[in-house]
Structures are given as C-alpha cells and as structure tokens.
ROSE-4610 file (N, C-alpha, C; in Angstrom, 1 decimal, always signed):
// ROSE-4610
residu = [X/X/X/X/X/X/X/X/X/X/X/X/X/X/X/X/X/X/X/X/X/X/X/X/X/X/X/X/X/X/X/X/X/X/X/X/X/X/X/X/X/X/X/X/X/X/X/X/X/X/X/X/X/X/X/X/X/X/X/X/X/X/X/X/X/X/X/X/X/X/X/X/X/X/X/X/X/X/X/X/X/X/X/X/X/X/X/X/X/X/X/X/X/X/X/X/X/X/X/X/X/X/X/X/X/X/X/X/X/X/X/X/X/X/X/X/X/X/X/X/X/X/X/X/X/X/X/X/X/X/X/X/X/X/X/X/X/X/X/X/X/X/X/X/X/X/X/X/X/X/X/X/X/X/X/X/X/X/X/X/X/X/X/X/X/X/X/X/X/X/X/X/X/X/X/X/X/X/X/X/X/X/X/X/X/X/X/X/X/X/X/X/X/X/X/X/X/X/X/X/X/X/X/X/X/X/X/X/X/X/X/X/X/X/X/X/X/X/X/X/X/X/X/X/X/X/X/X/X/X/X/X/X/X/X/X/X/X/X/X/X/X/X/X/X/X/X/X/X/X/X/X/X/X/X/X/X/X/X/X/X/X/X/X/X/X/X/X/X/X/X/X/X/X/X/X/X/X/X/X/X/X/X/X/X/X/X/X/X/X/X/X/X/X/X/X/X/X/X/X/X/X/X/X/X/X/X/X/X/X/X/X/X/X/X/X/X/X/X/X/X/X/X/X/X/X/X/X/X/X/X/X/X/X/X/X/X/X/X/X/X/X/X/X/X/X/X/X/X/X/X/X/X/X/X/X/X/X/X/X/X/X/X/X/X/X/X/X/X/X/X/X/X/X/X/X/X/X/X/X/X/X/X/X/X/X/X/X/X/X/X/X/X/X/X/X/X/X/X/X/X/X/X/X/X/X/X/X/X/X/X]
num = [1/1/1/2/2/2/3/3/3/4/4/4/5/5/5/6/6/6/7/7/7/8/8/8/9/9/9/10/10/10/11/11/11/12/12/12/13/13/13/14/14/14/15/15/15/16/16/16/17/17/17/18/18/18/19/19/19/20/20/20/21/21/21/22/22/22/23/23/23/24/24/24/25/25/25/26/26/26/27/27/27/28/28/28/29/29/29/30/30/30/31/31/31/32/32/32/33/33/33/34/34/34/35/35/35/36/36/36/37/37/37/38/38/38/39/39/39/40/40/40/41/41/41/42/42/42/43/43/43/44/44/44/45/45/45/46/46/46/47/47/47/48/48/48/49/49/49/50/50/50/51/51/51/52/52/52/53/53/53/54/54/54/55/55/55/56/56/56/57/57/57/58/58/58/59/59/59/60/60/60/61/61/61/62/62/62/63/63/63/64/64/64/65/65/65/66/66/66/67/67/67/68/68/68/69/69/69/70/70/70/71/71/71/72/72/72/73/73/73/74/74/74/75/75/75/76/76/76/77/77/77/78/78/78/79/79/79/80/80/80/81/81/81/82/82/82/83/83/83/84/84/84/85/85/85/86/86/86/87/87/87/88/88/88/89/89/89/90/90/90/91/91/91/92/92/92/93/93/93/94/94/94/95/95/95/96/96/96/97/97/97/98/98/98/99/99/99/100/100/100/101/101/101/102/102/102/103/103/103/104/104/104/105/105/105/106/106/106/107/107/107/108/108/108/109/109/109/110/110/110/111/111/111/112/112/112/113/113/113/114/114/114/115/115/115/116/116/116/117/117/117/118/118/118/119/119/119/120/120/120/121/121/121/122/122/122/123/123/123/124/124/124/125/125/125/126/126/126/127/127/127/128/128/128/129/129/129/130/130/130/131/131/131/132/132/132/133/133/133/134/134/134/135/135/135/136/136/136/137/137/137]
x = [-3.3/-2.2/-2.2/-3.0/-3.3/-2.2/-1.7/-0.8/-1.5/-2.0/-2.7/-1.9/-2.0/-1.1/-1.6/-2.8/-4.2/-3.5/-2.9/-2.8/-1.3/-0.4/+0.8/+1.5/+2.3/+3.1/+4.6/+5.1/+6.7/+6.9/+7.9/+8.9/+8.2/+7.0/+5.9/+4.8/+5.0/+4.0/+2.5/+2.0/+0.2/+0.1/-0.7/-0.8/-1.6/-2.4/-3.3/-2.8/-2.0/-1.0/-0.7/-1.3/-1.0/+0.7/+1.0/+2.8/+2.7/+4.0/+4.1/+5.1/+4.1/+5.1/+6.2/+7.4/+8.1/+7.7/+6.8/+6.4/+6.0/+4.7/+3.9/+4.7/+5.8/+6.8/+7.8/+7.9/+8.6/+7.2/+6.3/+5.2/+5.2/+5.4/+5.1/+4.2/+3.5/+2.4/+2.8/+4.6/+5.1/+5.5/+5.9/+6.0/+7.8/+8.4/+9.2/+10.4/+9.2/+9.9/+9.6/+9.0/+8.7/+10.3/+10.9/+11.6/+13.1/+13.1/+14.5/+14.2/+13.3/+13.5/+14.4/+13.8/+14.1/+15.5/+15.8/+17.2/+18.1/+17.6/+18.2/+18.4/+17.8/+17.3/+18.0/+17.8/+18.7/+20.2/+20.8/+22.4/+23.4/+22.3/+23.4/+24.2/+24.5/+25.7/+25.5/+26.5/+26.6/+25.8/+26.0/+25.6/+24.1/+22.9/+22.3/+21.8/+21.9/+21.5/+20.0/+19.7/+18.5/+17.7/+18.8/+17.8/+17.8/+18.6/+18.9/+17.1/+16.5/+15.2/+14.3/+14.1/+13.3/+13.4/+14.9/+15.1/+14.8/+14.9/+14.5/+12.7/+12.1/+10.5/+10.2/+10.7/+10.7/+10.6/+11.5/+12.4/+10.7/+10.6/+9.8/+8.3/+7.8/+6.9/+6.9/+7.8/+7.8/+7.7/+8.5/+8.4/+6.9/+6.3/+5.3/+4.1/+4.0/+3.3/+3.2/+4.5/+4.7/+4.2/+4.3/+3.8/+2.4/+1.8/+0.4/-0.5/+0.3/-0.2/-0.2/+0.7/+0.9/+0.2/+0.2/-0.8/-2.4/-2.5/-4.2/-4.2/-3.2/-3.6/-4.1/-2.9/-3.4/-5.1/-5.0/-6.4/-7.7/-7.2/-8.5/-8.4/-7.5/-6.8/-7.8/-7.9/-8.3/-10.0/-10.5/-11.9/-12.4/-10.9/-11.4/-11.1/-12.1/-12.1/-10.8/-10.1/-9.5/-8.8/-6.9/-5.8/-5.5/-5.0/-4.4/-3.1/-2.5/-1.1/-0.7/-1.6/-1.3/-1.1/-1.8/-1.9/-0.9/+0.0/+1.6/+2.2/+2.6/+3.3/+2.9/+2.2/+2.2/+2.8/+2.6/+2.7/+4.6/+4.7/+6.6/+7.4/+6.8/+7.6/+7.3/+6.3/+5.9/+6.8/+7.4/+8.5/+9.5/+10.7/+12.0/+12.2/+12.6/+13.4/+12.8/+11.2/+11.1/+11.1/+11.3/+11.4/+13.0/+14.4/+15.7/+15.5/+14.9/+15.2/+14.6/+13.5/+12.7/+13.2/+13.8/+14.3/+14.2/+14.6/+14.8/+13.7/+12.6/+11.5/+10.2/+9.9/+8.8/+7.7/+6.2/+4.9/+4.4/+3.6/+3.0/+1.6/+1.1/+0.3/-0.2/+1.3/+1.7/+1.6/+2.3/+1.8/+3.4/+2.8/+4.3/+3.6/+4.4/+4.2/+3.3/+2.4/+2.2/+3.3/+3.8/+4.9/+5.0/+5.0/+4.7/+6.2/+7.3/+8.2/+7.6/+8.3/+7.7/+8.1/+8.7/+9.3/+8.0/+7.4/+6.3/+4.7/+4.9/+3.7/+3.7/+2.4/+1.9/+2.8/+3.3/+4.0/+2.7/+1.5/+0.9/+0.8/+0.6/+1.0/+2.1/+3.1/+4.4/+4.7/+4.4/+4.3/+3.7/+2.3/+1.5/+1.9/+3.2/+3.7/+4.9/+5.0/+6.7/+6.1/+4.9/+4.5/+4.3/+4.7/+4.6/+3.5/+3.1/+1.7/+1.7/+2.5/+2.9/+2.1/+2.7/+2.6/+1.3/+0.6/-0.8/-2.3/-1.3/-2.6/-2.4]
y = [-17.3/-17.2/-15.9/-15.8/-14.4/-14.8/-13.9/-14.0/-13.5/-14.1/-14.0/-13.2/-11.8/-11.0/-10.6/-10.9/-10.7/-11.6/-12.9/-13.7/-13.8/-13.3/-13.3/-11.7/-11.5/-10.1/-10.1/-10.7/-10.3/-12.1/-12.4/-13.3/-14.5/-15.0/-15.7/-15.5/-14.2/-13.9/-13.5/-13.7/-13.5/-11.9/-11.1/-9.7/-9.8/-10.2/-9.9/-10.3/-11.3/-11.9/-10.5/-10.7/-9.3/-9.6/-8.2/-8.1/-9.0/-9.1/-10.1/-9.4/-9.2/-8.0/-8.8/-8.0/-8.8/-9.0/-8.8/-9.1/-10.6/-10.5/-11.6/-12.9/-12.8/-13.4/-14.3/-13.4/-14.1/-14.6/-14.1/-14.6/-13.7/-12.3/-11.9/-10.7/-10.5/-9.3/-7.6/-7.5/-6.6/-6.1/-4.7/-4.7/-4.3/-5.3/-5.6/-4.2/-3.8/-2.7/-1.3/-1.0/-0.3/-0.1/-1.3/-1.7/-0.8/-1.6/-1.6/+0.4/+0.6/+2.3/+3.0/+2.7/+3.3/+3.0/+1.6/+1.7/+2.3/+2.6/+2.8/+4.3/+4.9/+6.4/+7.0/+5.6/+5.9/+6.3/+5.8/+5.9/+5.5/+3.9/+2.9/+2.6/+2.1/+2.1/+2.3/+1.5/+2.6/+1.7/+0.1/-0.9/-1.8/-2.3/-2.8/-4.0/-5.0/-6.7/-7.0/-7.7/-8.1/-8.4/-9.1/-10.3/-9.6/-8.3/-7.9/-7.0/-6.3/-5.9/-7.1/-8.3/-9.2/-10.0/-10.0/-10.7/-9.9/-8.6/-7.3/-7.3/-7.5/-7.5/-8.8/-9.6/-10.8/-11.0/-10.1/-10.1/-9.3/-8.3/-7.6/-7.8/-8.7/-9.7/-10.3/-11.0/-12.2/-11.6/-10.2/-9.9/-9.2/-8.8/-8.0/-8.8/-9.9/-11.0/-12.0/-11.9/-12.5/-11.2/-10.3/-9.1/-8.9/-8.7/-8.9/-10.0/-11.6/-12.5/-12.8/-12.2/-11.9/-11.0/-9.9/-8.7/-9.2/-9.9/-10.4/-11.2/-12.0/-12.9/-12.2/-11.2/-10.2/-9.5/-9.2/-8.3/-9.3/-10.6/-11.7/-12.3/-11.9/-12.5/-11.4/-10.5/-8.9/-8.9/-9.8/-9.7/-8.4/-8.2/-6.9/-7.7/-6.7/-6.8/-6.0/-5.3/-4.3/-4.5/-4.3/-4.5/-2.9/-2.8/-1.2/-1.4/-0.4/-0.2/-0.4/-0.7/-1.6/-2.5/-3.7/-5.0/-5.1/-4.2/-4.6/-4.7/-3.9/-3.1/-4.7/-5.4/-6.3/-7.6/-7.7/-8.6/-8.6/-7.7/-7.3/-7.7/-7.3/-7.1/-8.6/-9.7/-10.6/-11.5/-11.1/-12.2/-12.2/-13.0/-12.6/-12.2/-12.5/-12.5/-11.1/-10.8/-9.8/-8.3/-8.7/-7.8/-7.4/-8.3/-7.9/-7.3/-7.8/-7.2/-5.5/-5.2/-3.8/-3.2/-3.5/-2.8/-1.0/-0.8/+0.5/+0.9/+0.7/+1.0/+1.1/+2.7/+3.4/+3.3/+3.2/+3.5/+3.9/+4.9/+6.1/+5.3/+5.2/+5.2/+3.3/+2.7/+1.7/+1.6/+2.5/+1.7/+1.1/+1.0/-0.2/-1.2/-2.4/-3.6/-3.5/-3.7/-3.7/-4.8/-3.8/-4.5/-3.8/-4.6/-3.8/-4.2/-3.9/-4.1/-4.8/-6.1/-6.8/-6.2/-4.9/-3.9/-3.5/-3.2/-1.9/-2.8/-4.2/-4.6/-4.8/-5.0/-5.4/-6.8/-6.9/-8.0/-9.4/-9.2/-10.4/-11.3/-9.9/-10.8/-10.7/-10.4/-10.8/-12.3/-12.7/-14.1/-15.5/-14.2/-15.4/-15.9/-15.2/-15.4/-16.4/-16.6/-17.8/-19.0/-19.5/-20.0/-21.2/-22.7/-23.7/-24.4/-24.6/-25.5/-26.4/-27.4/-28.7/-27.7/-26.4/-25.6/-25.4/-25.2/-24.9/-26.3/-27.1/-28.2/-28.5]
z = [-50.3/-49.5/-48.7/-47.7/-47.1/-46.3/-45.3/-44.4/-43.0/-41.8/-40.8/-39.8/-40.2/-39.4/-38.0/-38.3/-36.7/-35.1/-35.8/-35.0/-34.5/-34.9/-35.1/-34.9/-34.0/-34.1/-33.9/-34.7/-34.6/-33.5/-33.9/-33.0/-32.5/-32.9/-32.5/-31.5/-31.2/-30.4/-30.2/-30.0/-30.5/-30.1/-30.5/-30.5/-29.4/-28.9/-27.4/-26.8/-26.5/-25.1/-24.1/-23.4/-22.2/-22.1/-21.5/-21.0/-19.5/-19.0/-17.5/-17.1/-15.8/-14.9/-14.4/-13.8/-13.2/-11.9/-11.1/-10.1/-10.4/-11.2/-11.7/-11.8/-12.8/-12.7/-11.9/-10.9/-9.9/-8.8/-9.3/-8.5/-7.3/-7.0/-5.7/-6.3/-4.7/-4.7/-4.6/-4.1/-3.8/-5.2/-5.3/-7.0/-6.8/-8.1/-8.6/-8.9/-9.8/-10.9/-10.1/-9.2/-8.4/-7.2/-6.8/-5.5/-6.5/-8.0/-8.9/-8.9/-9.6/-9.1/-8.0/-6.8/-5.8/-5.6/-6.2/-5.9/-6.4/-7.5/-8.3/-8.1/-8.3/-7.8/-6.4/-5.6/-4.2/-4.1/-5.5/-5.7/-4.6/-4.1/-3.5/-3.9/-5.0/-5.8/-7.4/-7.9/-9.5/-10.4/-9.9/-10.4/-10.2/-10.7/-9.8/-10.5/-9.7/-11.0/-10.9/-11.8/-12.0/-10.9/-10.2/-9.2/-7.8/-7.5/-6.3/-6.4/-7.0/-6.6/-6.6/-7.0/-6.8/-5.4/-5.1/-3.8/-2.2/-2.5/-1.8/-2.0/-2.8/-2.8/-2.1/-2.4/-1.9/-0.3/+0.5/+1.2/+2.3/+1.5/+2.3/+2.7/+1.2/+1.1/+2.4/+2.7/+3.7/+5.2/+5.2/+6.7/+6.8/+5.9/+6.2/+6.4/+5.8/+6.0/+7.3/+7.7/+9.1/+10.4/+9.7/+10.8/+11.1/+10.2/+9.6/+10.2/+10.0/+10.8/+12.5/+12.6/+14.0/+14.9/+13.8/+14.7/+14.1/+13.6/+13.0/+14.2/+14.4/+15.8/+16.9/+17.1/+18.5/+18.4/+17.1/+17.3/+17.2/+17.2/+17.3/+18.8/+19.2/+21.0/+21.6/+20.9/+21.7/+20.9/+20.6/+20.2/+18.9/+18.5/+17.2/+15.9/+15.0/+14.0/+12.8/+13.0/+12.6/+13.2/+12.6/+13.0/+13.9/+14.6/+15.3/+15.3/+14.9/+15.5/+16.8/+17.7/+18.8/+18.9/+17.9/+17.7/+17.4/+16.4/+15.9/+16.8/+17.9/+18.7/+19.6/+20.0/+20.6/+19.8/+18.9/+17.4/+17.3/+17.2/+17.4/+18.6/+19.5/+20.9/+21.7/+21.3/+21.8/+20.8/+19.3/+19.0/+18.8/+19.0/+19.5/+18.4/+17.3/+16.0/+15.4/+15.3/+15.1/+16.2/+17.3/+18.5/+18.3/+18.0/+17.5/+16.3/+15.6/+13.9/+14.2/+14.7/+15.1/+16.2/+17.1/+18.5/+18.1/+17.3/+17.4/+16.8/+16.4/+15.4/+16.4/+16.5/+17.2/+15.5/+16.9/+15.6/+16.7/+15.8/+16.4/+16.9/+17.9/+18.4/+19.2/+19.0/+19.6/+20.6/+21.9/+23.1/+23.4/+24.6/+24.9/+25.8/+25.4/+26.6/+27.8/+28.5/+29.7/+30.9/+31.8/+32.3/+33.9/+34.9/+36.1/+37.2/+37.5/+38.4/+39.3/+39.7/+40.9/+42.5/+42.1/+43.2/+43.3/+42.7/+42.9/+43.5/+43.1/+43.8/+45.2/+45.5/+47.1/+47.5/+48.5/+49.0/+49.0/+49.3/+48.6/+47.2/+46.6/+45.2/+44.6/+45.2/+44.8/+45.0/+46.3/+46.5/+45.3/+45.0/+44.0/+42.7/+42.3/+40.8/+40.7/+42.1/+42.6/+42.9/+43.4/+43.9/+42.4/+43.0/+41.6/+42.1/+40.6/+40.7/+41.9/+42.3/+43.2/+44.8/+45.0/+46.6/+46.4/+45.3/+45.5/+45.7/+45.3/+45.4/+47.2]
C-alpha cells in the first residue's frame, strides 16, 4: 500500500501540470496580469474586478491587430517588406472609425496624407478630376 505521491499533489492535481496564465486562459496574446498591474498601480480607482483587465487586453488585442493589418496592407500596396510608421499613418487616416478613434494621435515619423488643394492646381487639371466617365468616351 505505497501511496503514489509522484503523481498526485494536493486537491487532485498532478505535480508537473504547468500553471495557466490568465492570458492563456482567456485565450489572448496580450498579457493579462501585466494590464491588472498597471491598473492597479494607476490608482484609477480603489476597486478593480477580475474581468475589467481581461476585457481591456482584450480590447487592445483587437485594435492593434486591426492596425497592423491595415498598415501590412499599406506596406504591401507600397511593394515593402517592413511595416514603417508611415504605413500606419496611412493605415489610420485611410479608416474612418480608426481615423475618429486616433484624431488626436501624432507618430513620430508618420508623415501626413498626401493632399493637394484643388485651388493650387493648374486650371487643366482641375478640369480632369470632374469630368464622368460618360464625357470621356
């Protein structure tokens, strides 16, 4: 009657079973316990629930991912291999919801829009941009 204490550690648990982050857990790549710190630390308030750092990683997961895919489009539209902080700066300002949400958000080495007043051009091709398909055939 040995007692197999190798295989067994307290409460049914197997002793080599790795720990499960809470990231892992909720299944995201942003870290969890990392986000509940800062908040905590931040002294937003006095209180902070379980689910409010998961839904905030969560949160940030998803925009940064939608940015990323966006500016990966740009820098493949632009024949590069390597994302630039230009590609974002094009990647943001080219979508509405993210161009409102960032309005006020400068990156360093972004660039702005190319955008020319139709004041400032030559009266020929001012014409060429009004002109509908139908007047040109």
């Amino acid at each position: 009657m040995s007692s197999s204490s190798s295989t067994k550690a307290g409460k049914g648990r197997s002793r080599a079973s790795a720990s499960v982050t809470c990231s892992r857990r909720a299944g995201l790549q942003f870290p969890v316990s990392r986000i509940s710190r800062s908040i905590k630390d931040g002294n937003y308030a006095e209180r902070v629930s379980r689910t409010a750092p998961v839904y905030l990683s969560a949160v940030l997961e998803y925009l940064s991912a939608e940015v990323l895919e966006l500016a990966g489009n740009v820098a493949k539209d632009n024949q590069k291999a390597r994302i630039l902080p230009r590609h974002i700066v094009h990647a943001m300002r080219n979508d509405i919801e993210l161009c409102r949400l960032l309005e006020n958000v400068t990156i360093a080495d972004g660039g702005v829009l190319p955008n020319i007043d139709e004041d400032f051009l030559p009266e020929e091709e001012k014409g060429k941009g009004n002109r509908s398909a139908t007047e040109e055939l």
